[in-house]
C-alpha positions as CSV (number, residue, x, y, z in Angstrom):
1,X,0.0,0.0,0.0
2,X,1.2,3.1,-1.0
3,X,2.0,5.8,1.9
4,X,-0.3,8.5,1.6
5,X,1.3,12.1,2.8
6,X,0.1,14.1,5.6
7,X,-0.3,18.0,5.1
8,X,0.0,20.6,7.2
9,X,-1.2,24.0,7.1
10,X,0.2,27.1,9.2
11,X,-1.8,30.2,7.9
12,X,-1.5,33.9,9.1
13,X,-4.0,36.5,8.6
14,X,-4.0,40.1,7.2
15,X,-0.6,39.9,5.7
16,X,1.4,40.2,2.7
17,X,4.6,39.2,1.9
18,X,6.5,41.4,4.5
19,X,9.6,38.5,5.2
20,X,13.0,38.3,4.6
21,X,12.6,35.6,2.1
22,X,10.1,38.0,-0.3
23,X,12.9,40.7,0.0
24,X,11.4,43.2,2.9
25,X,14.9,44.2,4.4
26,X,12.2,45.6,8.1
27,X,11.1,42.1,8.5
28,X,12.5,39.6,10.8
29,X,11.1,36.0,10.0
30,X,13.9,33.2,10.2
31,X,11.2,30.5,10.3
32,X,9.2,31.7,7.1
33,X,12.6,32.3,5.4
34,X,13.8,28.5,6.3
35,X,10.7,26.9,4.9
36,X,11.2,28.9,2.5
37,X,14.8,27.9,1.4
38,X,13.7,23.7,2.0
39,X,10.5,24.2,-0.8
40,X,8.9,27.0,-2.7
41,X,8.0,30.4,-2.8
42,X,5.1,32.1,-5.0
43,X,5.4,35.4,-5.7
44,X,2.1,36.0,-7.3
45,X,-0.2,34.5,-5.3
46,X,-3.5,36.2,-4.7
47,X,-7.0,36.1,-2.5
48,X,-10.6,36.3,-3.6
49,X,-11.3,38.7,-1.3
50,X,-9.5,41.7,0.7
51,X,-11.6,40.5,3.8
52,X,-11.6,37.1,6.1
53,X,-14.4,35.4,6.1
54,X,-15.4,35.8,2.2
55,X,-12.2,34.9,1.5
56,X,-11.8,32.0,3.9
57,X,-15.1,30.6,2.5
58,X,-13.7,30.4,-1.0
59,X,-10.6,28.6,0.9
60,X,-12.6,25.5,2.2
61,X,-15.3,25.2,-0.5
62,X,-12.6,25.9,-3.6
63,X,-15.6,27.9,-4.8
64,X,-15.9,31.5,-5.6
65,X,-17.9,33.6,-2.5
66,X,-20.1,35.6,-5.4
67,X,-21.2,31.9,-6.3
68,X,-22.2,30.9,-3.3
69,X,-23.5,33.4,-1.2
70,X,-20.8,34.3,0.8
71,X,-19.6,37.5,-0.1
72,X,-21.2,40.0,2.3
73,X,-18.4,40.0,5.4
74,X,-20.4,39.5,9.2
75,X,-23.9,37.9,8.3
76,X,-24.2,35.8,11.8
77,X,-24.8,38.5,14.1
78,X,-26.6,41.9,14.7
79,X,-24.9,45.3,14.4
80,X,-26.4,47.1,17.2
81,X,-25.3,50.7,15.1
82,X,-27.9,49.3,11.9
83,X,-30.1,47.4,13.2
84,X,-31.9,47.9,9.3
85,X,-29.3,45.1,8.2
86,X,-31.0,42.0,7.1
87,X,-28.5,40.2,9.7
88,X,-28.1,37.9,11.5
89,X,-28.2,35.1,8.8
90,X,-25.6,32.1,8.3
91,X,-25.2,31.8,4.6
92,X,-26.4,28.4,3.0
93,X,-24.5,27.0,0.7
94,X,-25.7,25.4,-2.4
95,X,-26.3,21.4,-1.4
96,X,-23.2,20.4,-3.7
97,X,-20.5,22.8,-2.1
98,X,-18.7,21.4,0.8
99,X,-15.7,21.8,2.9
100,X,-13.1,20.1,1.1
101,X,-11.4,18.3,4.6
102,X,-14.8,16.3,4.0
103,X,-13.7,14.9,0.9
104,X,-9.9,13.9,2.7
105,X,-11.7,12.8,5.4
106,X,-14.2,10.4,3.4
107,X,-10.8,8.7,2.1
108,X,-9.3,8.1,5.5
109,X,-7.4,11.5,6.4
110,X,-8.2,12.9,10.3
111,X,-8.3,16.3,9.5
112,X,-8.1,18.9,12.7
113,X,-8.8,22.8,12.9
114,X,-6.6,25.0,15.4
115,X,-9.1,27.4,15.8
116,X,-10.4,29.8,12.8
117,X,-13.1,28.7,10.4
118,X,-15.2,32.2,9.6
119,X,-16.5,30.4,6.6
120,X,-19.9,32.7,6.4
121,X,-21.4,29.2,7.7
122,X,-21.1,27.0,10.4
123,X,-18.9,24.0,9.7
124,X,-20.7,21.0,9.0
125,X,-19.8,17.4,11.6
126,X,-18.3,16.2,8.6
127,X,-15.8,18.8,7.9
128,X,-13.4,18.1,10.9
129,X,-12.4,15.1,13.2
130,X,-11.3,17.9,15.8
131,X,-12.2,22.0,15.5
132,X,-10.5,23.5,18.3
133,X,-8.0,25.1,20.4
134,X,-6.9,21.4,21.3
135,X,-6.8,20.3,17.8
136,X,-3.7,18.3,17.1
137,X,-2.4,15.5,14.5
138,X,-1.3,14.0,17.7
139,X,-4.7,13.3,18.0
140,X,-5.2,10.6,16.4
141,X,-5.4,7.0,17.4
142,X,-3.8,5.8,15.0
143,X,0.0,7.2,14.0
144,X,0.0,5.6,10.9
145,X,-3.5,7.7,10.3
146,X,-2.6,10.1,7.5
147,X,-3.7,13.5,8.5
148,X,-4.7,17.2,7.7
149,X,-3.8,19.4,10.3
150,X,-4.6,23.5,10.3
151,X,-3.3,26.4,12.5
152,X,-4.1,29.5,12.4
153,X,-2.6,31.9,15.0
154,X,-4.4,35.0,14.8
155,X,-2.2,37.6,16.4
156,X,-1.3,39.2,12.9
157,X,-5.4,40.6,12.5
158,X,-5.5,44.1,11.8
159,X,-7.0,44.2,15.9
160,X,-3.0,43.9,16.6
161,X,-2.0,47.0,15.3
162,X,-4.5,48.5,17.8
163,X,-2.3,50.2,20.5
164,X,-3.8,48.1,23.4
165,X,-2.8,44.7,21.8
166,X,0.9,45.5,21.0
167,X,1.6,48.9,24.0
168,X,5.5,48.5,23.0
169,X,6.5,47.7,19.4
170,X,9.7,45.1,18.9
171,X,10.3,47.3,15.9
172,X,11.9,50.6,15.8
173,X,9.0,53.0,14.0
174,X,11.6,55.3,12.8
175,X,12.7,51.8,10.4
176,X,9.8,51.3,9.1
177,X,9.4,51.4,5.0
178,X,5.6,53.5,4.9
179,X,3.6,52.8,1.6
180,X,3.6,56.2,-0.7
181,X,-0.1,56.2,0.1
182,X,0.1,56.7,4.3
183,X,1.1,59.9,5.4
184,X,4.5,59.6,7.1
185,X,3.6,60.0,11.1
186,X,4.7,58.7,14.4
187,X,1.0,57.3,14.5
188,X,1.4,55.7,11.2
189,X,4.7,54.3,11.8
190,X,3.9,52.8,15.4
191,X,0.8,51.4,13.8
192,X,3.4,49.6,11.0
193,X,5.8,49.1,13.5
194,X,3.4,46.6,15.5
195,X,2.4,44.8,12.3
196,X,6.2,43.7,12.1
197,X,6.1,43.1,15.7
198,X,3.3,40.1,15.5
199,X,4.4,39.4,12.1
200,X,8.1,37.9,14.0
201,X,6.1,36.6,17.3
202,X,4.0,34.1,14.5
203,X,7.1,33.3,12.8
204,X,8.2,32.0,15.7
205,X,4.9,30.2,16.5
206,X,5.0,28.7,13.0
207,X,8.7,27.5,14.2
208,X,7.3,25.5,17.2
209,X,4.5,24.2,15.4
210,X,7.6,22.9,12.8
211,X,9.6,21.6,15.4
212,X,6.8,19.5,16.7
213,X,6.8,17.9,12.9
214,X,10.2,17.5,13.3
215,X,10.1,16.2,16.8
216,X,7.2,13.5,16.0
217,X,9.6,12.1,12.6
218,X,7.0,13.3,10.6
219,X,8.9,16.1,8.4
220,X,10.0,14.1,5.5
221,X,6.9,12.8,4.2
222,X,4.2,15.8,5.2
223,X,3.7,19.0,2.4
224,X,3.3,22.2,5.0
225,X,1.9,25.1,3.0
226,X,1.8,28.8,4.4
227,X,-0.4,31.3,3.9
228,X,-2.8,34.3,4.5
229,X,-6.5,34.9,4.1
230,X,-5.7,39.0,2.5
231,X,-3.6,42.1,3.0
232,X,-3.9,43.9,6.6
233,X,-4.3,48.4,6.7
234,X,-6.6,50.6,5.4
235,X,-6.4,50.4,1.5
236,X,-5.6,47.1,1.8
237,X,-7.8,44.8,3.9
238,X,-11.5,45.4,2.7
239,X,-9.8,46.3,-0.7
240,X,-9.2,44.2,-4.0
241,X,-6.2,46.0,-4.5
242,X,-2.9,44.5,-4.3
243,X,-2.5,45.4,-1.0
244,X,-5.7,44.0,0.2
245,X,-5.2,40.3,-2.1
246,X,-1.8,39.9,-2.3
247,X,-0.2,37.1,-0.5
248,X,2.7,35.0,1.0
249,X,2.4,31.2,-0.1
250,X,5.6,29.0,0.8
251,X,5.7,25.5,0.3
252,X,7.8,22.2,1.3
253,X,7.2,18.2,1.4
254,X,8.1,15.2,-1.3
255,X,9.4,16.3,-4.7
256,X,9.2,20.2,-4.3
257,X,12.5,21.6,-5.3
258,X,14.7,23.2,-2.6
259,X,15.1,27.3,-3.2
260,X,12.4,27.0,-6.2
261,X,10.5,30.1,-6.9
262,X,7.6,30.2,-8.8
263,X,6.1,33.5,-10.5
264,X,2.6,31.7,-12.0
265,X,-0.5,32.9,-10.6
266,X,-2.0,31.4,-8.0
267,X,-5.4,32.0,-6.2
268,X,-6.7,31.2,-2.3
269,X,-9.2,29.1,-4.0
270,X,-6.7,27.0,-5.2
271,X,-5.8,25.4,-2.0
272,X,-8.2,22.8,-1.6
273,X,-7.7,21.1,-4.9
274,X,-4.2,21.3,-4.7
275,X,-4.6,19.3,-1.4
276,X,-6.5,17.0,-2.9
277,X,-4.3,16.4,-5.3
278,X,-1.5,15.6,-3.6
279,X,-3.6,13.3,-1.2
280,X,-4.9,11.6,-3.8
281,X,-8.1,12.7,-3.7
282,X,-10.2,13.2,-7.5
283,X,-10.8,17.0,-7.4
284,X,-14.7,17.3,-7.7
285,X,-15.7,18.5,-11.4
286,X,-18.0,21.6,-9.7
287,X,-14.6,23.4,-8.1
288,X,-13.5,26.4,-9.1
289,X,-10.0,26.4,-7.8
290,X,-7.4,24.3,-9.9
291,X,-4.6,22.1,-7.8
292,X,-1.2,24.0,-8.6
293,X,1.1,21.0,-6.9
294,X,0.6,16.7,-7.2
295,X,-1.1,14.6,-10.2
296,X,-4.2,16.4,-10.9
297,X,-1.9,20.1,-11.4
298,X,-4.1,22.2,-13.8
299,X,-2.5,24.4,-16.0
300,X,-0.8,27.8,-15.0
301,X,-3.7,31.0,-14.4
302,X,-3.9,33.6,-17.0
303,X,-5.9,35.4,-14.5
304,X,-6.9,35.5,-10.6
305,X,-10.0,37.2,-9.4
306,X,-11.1,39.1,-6.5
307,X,-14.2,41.1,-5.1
308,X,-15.6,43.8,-2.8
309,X,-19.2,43.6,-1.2
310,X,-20.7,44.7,1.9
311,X,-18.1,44.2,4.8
312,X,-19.8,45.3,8.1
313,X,-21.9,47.9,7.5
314,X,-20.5,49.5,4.5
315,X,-22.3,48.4,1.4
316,X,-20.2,48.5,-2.2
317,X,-19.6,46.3,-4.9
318,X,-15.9,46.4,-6.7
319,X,-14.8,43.3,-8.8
320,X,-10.9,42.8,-10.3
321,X,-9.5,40.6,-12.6
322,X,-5.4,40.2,-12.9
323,X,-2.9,38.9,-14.8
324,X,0.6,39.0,-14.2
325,X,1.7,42.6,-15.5
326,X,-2.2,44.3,-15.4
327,X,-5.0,44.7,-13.2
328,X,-8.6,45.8,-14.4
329,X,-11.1,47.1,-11.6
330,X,-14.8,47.9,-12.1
331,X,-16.3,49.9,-9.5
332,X,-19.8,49.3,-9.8
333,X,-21.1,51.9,-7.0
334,X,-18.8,54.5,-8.2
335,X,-21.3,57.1,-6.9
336,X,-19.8,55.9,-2.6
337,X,-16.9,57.4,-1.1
338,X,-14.0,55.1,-0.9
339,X,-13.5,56.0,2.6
340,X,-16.6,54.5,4.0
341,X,-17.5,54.7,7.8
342,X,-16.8,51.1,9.1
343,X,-16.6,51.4,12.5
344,X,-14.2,48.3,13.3
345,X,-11.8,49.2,10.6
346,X,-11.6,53.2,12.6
347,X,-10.2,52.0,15.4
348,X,-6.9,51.3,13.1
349,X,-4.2,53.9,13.9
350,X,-3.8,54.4,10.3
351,X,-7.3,54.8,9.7
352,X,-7.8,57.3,12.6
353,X,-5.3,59.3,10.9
354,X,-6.5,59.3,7.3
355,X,-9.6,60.4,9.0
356,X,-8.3,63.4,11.3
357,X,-6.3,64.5,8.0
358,X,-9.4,64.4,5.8
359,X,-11.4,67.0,8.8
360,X,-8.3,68.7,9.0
361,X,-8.7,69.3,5.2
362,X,-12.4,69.9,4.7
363,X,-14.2,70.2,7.8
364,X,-17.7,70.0,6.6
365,X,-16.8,66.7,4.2
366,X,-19.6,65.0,5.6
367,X,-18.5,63.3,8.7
368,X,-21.3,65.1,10.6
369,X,-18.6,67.2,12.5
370,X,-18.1,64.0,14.6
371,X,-14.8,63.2,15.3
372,X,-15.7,60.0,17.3
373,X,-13.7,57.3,15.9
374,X,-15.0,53.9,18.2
């Protein structure tokens, strides 16, 4: 009988490629940078979405959140500040789209979630053997038991960069490289400065979570695959720019070259065929990803796409389409401000400032002369 391979999946959220190994000179990421050097690096890999959970639901369904009915952000619970949203709601699926850990799981893999889902719907029994903060492949009963293991340490959210989660950056503001679209202040830079801060603490959670591969003999025959849901910081998260979709996604495990780096386009919704593939698994005709690694590889992308909706209580509707070199963006509710009042997203730093700039500017711009930012 043929040995199938475990997989093993460390992903970070709101981040792009800010490590050493993509070339950010601020960064300090010796973890990301190793894996790196023992497998692959993509350097065009791309979300659906600039938001979590639309994009995370086109993660475990390989399906496209327009498609299925997951594309407004935060449907499960009430907004107390609009209470005229049609909320709460759990999106349902069509009956054919599942989580594709169901599939692995129906051929023998335990499959374990260390802690996020934030699919736009609740998980189904099926989906995982263990969903949880305890969830483990050491878990399992049997050690011969192939499995498919998730972590997802959440300390890079865009909530980090708010001062009371990070009081005293690692990172010295004054080094920090500012996008040409941030005004250059202290606020700005401390903001940045704490992004890099959790960026290194998770690189050194993804280390343990490595060693414990290594310490269980397991290294040589498991794929682990890195990635994030979107971009963090105003422009980016909520945005289909490049900021707000572009990702990290490093790779190691049987037959992927050492020091190999790919430029091919690759999207989030690629992930769960790809996993199938390599377990396997026959990819499900109805998917709308396309495996990138094992047996079943499709073709390289011409093009990735990505979307905006309502996220919170700020209703739009933006759609992109890129290639490697060009980016096309239709702004179908041109007729909104792009700086729309999300009350979540204006307790970032950054966003507080693009705010207090944009009074400063033009007091009577709309903002009701209300300068409360919570």
């Amino acid at each position: 009988m043929i040995k199938r391979p475990n997989i093993l999946w460390i992903s970070f959220e709101d981040t792009n490629p800010c490590y050493g190994c993509y070339g950010d000179s601020v960064a300090r990421t010796p973890n990301l940078d190793r894996l790196a050097s023992h497998g692959c690096r993509w350097t065009h890999c791309f979300s659906t979405a600039g938001v979590c959970a639309p994009a995370r639901s086109a993660v475990i369904t390989g399906m496209y959140p327009i498609s299925i009915g997951t594309h407004h952000m935060r449907t499960t619970h009430t907004n107390c500040a609009t209470p005229e949203m049609p909320t709460p709601y759990s999106a349902v699926v069509p009956h054919y789209v599942k989580c594709f850990s169901e599939y692995l799981r129906a051929k023998g893999y335990f499959c374990t979630n260390n802690l996020k889902t934030d699919y736009q719907f609740d998980p189904p029994l099926t989906a995982w053997d263990e969903c949880g903060s305890g969830a483990h492949w050491r878990n399992r009963h049997d050690p011969e038991q192939p499995f498919f293991a998730v972590f997802n340490p959440t300390r890079t959210h865009e909530s980090g960069m708010w001062p009371e989660r990070c009081p005293q950056p690692a990172f010295d503001p004054a080094d920090v490289k500012l996008p040409p679209y941030f005004a250059d202040t202290f606020k700005v830079r401390e903001a940045m400065a704490r992004m890099y801060t959790h960026i290194e603490q998770s690189d050194r959670e993804l280390g343990e979570i490595l060693q414990q591969l290594e310490d269980d003999g397991l290294a040589d025959y498991t794929y682990v695959f890195h990635w994030s849901d979107h971009g963090p910081l105003p422009r980016g998260k909520r945005w289909p720019y490049d900021s707000g979709i572009h990702v990290p996604l490093l790779a190691r495990g049987p037959g992927i070259e050492a020091g190999l780096v790919k430029d091919d386009l690759v999207s989030t919704i690629d992930l769960g065929p790809t996993m199938l593939s390599l377990a396997g698994v026959d990819i499900p005709t109805h998917l709308q990803g396309r495996a990138f690694l094992g047996p079943q590889t499709a073709l390289p992308r011409e093009y990735v796409y990505a979307t905006r909706d309502r996220y919170d209580e700020a209703y739009d509707m933006i759609r992109a389409v890129r290639d490697k070199r060009w980016k096309y963006i239709r702004n179908l509710r041109p007729d909104l401000p792009y700086l729309l009042w999300i009350p979540y997203r204006n307790r970032h730093p950054i966003a507080q400032e693009m705010w207090r700039s944009r009074r400063q500017a033009a007091p009577d711009s709309g903002t009701g002369g209300n300068p409360d930012l919570c």
